[in-house]
HTML snippet that shows the backbone in 3Dmol.js (N, CA, C, O; Angstrom):
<script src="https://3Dmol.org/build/3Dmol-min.js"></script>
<div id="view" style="width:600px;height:400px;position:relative"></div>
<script>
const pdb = `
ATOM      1  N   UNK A   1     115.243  95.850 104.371  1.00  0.00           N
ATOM      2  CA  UNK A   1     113.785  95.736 104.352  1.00  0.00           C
ATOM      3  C   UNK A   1     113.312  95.573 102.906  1.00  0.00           C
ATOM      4  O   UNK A   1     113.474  96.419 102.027  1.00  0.00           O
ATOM      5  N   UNK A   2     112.747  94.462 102.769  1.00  0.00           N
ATOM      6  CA  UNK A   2     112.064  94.531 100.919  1.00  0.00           C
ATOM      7  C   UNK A   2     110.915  95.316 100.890  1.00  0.00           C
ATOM      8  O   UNK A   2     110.320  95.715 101.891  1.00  0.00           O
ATOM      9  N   UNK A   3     110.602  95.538  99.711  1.00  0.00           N
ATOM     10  CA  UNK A   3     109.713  96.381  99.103  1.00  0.00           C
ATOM     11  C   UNK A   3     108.725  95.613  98.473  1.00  0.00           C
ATOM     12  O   UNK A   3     108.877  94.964  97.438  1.00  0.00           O
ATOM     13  N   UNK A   4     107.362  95.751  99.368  1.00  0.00           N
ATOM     14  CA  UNK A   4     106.484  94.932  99.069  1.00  0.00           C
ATOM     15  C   UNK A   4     105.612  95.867  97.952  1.00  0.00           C
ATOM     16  O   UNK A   4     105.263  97.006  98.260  1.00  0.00           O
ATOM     17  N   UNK A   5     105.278  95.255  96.567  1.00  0.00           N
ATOM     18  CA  UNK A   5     104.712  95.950  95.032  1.00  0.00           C
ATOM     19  C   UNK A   5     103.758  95.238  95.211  1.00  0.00           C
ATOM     20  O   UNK A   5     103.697  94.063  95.574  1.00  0.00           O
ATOM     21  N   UNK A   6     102.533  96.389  94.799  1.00  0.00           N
ATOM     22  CA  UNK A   6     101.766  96.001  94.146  1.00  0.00           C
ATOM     23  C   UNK A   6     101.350  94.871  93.018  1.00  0.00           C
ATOM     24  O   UNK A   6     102.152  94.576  92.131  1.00  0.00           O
ATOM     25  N   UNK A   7      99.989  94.227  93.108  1.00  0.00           N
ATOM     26  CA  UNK A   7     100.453  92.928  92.232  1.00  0.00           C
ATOM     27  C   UNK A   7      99.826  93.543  90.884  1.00  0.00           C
ATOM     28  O   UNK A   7      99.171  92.684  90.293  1.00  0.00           O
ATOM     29  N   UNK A   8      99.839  94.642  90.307  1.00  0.00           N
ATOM     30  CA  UNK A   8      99.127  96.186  89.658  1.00  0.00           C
ATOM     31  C   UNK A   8     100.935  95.896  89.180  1.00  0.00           C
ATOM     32  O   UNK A   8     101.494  95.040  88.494  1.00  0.00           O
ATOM     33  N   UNK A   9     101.306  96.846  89.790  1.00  0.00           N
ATOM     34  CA  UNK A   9     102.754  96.472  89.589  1.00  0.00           C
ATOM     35  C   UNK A   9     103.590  95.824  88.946  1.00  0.00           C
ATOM     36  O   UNK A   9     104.447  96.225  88.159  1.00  0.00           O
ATOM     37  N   UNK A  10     103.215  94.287  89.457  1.00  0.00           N
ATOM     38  CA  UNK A  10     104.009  93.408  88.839  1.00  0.00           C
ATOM     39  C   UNK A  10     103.296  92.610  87.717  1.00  0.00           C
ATOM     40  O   UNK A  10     103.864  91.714  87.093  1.00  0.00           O
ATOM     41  N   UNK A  11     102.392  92.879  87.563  1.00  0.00           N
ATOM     42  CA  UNK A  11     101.644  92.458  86.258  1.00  0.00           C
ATOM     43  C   UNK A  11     102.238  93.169  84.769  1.00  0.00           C
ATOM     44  O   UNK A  11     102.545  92.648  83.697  1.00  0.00           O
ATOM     45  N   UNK A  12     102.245  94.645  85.257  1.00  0.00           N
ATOM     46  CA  UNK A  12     102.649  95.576  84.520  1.00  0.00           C
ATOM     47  C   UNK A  12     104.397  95.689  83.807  1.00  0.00           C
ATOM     48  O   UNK A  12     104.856  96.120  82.749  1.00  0.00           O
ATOM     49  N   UNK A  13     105.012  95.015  85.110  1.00  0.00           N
ATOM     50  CA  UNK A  13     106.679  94.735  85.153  1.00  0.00           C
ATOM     51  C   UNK A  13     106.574  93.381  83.708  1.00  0.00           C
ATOM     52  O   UNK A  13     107.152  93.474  82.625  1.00  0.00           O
ATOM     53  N   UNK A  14     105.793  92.383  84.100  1.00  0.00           N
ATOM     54  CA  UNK A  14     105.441  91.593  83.438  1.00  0.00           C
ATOM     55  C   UNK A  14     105.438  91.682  82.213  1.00  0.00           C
ATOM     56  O   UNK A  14     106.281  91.168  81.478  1.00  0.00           O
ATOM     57  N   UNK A  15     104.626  92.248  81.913  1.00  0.00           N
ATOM     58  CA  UNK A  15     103.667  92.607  80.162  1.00  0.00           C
ATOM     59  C   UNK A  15     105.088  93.489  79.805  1.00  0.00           C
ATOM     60  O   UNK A  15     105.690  93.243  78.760  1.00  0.00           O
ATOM     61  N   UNK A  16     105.504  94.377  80.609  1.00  0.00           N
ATOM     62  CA  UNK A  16     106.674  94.987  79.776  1.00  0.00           C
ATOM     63  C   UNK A  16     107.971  94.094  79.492  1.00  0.00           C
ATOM     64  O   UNK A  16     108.733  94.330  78.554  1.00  0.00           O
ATOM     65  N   UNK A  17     108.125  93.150  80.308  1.00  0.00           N
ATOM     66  CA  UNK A  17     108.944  91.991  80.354  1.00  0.00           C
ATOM     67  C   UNK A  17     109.470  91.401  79.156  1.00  0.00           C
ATOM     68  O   UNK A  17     110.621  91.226  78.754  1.00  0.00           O
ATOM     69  N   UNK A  18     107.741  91.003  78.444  1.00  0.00           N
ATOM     70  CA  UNK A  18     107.575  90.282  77.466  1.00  0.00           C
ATOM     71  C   UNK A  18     107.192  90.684  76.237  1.00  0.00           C
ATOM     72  O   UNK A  18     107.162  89.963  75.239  1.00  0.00           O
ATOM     73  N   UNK A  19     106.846  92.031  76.303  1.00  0.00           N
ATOM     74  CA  UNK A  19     106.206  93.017  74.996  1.00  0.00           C
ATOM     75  C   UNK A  19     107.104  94.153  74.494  1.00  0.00           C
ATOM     76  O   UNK A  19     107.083  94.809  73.452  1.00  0.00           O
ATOM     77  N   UNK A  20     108.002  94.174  75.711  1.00  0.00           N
ATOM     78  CA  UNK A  20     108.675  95.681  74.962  1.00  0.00           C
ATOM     79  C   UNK A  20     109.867  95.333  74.227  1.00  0.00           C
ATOM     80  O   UNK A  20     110.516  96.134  73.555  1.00  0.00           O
ATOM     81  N   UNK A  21     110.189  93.838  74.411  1.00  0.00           N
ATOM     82  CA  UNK A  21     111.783  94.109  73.539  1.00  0.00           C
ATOM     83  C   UNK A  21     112.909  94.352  74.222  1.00  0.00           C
ATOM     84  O   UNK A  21     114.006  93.995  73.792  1.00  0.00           O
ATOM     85  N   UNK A  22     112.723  95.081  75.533  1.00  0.00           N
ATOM     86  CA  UNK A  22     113.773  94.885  75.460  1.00  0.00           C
ATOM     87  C   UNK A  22     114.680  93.880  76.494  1.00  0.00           C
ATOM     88  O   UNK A  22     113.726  93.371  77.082  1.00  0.00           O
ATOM     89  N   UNK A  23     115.696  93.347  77.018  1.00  0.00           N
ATOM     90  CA  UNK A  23     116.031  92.685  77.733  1.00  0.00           C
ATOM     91  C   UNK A  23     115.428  92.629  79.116  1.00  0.00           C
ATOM     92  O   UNK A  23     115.193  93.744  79.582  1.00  0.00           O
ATOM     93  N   UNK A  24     115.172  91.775  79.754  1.00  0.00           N
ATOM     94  CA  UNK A  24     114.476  91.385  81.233  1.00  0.00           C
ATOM     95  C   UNK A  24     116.022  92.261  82.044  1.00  0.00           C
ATOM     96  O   UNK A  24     115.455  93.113  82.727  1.00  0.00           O
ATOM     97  N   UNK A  25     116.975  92.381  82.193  1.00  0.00           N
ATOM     98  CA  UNK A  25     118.315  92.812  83.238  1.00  0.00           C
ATOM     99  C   UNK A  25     117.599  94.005  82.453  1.00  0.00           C
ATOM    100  O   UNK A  25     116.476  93.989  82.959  1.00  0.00           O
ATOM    101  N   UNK A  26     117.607  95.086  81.453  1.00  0.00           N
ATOM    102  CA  UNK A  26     117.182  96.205  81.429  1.00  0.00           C
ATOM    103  C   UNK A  26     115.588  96.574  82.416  1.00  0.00           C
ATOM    104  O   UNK A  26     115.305  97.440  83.244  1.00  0.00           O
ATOM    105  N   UNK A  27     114.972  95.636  81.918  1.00  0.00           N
ATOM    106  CA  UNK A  27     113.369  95.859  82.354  1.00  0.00           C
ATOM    107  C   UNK A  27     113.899  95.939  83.793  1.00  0.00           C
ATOM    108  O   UNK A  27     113.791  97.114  84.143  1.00  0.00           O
ATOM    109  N   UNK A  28     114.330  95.327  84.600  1.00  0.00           N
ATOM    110  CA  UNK A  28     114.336  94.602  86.014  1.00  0.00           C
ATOM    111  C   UNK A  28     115.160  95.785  86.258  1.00  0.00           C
ATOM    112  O   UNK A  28     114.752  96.074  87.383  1.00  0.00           O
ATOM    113  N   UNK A  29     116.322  96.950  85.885  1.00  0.00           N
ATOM    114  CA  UNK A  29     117.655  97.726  86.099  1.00  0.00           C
ATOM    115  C   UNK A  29     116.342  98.877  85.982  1.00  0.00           C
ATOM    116  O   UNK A  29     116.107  99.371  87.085  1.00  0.00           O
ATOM    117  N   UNK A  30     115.464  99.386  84.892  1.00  0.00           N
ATOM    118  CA  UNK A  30     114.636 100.345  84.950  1.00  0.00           C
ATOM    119  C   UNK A  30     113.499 100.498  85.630  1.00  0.00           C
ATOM    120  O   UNK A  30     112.873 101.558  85.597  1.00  0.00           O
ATOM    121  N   UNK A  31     113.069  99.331  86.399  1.00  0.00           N
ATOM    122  CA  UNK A  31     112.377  99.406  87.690  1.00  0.00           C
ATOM    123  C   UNK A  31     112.525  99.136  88.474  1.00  0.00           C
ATOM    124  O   UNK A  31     111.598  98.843  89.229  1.00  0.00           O
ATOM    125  N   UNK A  32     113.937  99.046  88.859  1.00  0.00           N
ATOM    126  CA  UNK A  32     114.585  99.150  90.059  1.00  0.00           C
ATOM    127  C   UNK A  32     114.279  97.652  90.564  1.00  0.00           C
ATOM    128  O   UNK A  32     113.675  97.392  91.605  1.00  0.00           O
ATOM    129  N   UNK A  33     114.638  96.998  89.932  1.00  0.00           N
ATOM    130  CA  UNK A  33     114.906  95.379  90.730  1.00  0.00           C
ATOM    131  C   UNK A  33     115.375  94.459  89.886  1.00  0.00           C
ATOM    132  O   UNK A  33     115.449  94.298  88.668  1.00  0.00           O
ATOM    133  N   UNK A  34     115.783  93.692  91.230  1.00  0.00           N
ATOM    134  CA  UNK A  34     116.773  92.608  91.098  1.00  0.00           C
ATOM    135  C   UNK A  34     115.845  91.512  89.729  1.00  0.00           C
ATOM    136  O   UNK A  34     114.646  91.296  89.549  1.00  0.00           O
ATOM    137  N   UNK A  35     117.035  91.064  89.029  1.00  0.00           N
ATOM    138  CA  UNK A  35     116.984  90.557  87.895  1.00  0.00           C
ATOM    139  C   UNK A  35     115.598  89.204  88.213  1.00  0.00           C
ATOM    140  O   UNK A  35     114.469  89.049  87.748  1.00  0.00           O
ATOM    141  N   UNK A  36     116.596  88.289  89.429  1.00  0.00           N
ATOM    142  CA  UNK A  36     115.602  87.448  89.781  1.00  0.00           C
ATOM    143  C   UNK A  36     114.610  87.594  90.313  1.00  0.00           C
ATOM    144  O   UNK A  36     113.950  86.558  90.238  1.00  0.00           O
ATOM    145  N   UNK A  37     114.045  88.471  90.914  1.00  0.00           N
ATOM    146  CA  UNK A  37     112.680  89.051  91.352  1.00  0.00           C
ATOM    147  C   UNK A  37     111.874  88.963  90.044  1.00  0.00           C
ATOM    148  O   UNK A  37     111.023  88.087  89.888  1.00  0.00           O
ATOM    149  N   UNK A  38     112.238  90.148  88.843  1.00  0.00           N
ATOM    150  CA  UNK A  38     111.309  89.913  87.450  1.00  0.00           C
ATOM    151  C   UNK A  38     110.874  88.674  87.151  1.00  0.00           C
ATOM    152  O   UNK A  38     109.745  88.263  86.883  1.00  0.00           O
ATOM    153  N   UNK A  39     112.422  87.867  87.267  1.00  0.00           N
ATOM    154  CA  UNK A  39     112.299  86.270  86.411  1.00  0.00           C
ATOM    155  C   UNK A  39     111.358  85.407  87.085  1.00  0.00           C
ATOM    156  O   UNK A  39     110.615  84.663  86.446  1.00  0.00           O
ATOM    157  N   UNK A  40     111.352  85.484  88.663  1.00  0.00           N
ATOM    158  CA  UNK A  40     110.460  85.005  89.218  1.00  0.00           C
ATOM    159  C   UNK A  40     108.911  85.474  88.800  1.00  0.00           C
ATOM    160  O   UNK A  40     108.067  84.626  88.511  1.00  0.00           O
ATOM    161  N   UNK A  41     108.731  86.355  88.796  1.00  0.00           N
ATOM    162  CA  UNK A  41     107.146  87.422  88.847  1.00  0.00           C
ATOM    163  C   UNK A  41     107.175  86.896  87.034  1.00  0.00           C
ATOM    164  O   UNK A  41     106.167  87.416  86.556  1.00  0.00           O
ATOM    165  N   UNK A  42     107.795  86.231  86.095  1.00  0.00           N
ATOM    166  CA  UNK A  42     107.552  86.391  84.368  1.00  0.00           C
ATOM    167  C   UNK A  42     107.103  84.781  84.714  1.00  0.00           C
ATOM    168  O   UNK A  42     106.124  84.266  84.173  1.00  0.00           O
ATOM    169  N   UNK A  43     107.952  84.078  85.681  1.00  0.00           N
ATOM    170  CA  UNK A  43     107.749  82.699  85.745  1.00  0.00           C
ATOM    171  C   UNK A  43     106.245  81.948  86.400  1.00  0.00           C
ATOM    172  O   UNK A  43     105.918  80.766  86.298  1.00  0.00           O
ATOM    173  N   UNK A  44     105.555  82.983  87.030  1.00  0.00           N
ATOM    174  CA  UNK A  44     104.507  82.761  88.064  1.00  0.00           C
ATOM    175  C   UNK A  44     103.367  83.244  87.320  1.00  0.00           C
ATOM    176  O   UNK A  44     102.247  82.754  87.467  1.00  0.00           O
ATOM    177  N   UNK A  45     103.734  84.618  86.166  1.00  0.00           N
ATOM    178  CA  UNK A  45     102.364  84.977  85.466  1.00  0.00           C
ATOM    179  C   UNK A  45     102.738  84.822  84.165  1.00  0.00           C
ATOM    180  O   UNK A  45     101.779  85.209  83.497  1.00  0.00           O
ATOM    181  N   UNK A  46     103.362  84.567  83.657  1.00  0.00           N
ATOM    182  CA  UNK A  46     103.682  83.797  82.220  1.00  0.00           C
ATOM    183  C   UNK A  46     102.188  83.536  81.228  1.00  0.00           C
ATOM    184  O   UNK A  46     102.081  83.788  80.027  1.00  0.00           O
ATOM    185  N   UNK A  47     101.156  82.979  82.113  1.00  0.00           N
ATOM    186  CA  UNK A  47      99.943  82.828  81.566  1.00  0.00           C
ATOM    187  C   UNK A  47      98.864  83.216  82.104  1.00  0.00           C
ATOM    188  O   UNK A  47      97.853  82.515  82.115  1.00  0.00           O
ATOM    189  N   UNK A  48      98.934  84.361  82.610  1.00  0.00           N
ATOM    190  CA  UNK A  48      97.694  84.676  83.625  1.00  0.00           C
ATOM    191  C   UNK A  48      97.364  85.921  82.119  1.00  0.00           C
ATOM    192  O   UNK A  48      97.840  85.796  80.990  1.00  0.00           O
ATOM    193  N   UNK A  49      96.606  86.829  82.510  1.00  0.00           N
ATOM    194  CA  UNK A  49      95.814  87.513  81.482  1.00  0.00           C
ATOM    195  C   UNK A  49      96.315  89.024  82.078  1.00  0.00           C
ATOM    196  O   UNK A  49      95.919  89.723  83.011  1.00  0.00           O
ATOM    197  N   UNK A  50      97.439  89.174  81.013  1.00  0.00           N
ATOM    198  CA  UNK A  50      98.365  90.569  81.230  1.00  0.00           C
ATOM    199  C   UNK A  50      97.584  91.698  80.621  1.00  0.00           C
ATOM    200  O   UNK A  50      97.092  91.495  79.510  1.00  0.00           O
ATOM    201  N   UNK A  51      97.396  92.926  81.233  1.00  0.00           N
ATOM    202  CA  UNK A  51      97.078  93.824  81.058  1.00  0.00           C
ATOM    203  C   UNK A  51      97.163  94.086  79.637  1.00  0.00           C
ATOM    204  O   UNK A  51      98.043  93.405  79.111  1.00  0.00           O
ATOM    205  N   UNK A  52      96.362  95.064  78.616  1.00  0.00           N
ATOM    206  CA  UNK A  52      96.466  95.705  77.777  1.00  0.00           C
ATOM    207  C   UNK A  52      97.701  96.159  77.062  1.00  0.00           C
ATOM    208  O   UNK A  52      98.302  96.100  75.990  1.00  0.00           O
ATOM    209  N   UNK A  53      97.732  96.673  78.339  1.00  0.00           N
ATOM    210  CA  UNK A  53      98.904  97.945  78.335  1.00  0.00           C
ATOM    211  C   UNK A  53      99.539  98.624  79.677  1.00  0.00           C
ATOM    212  O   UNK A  53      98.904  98.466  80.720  1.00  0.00           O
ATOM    213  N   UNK A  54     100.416  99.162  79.703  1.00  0.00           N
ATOM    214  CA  UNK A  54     101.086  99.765  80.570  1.00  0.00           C
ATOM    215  C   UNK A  54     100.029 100.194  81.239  1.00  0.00           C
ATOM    216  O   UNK A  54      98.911  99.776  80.936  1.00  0.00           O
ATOM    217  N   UNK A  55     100.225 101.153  82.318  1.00  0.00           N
ATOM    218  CA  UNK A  55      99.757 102.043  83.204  1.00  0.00           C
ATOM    219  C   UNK A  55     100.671 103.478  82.547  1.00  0.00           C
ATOM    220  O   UNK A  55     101.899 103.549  82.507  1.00  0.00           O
ATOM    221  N   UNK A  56      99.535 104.725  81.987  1.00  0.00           N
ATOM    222  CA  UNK A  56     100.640 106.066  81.672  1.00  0.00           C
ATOM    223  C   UNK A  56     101.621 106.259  82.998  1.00  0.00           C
ATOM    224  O   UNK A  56     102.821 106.469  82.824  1.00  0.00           O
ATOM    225  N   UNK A  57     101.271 106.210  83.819  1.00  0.00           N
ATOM    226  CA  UNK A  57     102.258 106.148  85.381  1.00  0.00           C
ATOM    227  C   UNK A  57     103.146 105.396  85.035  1.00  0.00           C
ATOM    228  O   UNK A  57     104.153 106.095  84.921  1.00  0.00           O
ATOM    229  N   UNK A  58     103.342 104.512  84.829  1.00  0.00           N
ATOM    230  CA  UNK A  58     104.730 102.818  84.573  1.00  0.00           C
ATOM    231  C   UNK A  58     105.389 103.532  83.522  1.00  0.00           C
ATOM    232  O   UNK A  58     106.608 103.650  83.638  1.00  0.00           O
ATOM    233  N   UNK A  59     104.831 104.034  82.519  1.00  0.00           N
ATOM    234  CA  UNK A  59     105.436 104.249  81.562  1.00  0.00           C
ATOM    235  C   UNK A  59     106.322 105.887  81.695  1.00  0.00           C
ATOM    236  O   UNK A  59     107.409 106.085  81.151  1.00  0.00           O
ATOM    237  N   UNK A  60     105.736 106.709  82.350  1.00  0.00           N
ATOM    238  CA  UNK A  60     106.977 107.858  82.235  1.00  0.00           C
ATOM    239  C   UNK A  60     107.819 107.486  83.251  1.00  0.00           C
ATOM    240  O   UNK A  60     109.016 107.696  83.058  1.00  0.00           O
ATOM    241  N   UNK A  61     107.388 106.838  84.585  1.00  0.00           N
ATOM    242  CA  UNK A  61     108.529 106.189  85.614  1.00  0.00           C
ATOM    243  C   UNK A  61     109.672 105.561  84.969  1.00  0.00           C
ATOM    244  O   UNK A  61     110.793 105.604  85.475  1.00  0.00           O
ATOM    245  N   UNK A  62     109.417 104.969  83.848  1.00  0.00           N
ATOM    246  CA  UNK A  62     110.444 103.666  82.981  1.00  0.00           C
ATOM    247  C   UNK A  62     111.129 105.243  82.181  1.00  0.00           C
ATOM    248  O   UNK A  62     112.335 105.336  81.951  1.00  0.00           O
ATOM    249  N   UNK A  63     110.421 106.052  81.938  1.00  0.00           N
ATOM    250  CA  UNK A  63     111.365 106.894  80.719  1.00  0.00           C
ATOM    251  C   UNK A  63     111.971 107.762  81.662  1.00  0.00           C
ATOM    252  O   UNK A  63     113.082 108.130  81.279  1.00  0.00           O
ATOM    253  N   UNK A  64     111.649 108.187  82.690  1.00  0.00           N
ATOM    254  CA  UNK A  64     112.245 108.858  83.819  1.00  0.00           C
ATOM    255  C   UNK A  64     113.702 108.260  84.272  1.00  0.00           C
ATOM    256  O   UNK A  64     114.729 108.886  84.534  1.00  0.00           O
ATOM    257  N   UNK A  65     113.460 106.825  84.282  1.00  0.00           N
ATOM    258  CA  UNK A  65     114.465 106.062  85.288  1.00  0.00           C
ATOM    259  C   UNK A  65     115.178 105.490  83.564  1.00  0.00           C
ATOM    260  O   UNK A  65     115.547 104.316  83.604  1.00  0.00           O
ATOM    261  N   UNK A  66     115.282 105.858  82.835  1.00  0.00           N
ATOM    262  CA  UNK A  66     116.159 105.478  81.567  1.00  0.00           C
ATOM    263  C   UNK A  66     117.159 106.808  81.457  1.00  0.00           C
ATOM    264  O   UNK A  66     118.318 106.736  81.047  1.00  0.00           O
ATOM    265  N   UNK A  67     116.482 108.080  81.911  1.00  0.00           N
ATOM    266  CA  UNK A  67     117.020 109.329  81.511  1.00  0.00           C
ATOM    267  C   UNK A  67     118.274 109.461  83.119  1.00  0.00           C
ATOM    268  O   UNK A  67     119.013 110.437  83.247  1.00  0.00           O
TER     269      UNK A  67
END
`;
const viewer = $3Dmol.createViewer("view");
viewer.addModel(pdb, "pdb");
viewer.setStyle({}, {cartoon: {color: "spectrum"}});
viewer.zoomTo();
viewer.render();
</script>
């Protein structure tokens, strides 16, 4: 069964994608998905108008799921 995300979510998967540095297989391994799912979701909003910033929620989930 897939796991239908929020598009909150994947905006956020996004912006971290492309802002944090670090590799997309890390980004995609620390939120729990498949590599091509990200690449798809970086390829579709590439130019749409990415959030600020994280969500504080996204962000201890990502330091949670690193630890």
């Amino acid at each position: 069964m897939a796991i239908k995300h929020s598009e909150e979510f994947k905006r956020e998967a996004v912006w971290i994608a492309l802002t944090s540095g670090l590799s997309r297989r890390r980004v995609a391994s620390d939120l729990v998905l498949s590599l091509s799912t990200l690449g798809t979701w970086v390829s579709l909003n590439r130019g749409d108008d990415l959030p600020a910033s994280p969500s504080v929620d996204l962000l201890a989930e990502n330091e949670q799921l690193r630890r």
